[in-house]
C-alpha atoms as one frame of an Amber mdcrd trajectory, in Angstrom:
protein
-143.336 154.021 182.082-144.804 150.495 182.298-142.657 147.304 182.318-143.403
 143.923 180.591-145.665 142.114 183.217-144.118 138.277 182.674-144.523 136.902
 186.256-148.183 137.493 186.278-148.479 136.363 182.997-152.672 135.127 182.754
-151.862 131.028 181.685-154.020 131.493 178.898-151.537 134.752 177.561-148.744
 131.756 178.101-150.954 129.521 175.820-151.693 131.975 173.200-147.855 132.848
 172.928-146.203 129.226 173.061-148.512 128.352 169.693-147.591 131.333 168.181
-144.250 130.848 168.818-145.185 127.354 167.364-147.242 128.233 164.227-144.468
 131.146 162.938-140.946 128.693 163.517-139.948 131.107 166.345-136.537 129.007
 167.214-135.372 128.523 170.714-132.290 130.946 169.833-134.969 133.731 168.940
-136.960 132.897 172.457-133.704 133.089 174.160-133.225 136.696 172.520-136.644
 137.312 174.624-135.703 136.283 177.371-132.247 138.640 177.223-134.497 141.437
 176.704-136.863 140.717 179.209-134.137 140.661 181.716-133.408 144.356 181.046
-136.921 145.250 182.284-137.740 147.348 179.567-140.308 149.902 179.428-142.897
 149.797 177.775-145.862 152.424 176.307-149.629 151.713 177.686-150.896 151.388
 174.031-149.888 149.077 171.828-146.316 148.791 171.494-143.835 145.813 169.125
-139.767 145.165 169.631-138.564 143.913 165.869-135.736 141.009 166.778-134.812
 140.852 163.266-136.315 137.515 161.899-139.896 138.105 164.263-141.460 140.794
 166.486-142.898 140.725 169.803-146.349 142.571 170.332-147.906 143.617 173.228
-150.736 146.745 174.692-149.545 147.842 177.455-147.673 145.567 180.180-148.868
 142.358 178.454-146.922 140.522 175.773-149.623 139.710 173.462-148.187 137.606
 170.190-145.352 136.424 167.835-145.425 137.986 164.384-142.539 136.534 161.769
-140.612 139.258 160.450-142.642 139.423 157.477-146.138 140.292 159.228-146.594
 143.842 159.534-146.505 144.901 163.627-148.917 147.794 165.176-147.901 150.553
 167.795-144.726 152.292 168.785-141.471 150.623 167.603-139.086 149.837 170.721
């Protein structure tokens, strides 16, 4: 299976998920949770796939991250 691509990472992907992260009060705690996750390498499905941290989810297609929902927004894909 596919892993999270982060170090390629288009800058505009980077944009897209530092206001979300913004707009939806992700705290730096939560981000840090990411970034514990991300060091696992997880895999990932090629379709659209979201990983529920409790108080927000991260959603992605593939190997791209794609956006920060709060826990309240309702995710799309397989559950990791």
């Amino acid at each position: 299976m596919p892993k999270i691509q982060w170090e390629k990472l288009p800058r505009a992907m980077w944009q897209h998920l530092r206001q979300r992260a913004q707009e939806r009060q992700i705290s730096q705690d939560d981000l840090f949770a990411v970034a514990e996750r991300k060091a696992l390498h997880p895999d990932v499905p090629e379709d659209e796939w979201f990983k529920d941290f409790g108080s927000f989810k991260l959603c992605g297609k593939g190997t791209l991250p794609s956006t920060f929902l709060t826990a309240a927004q309702v995710a799309h894909g397989k559950r990791l």
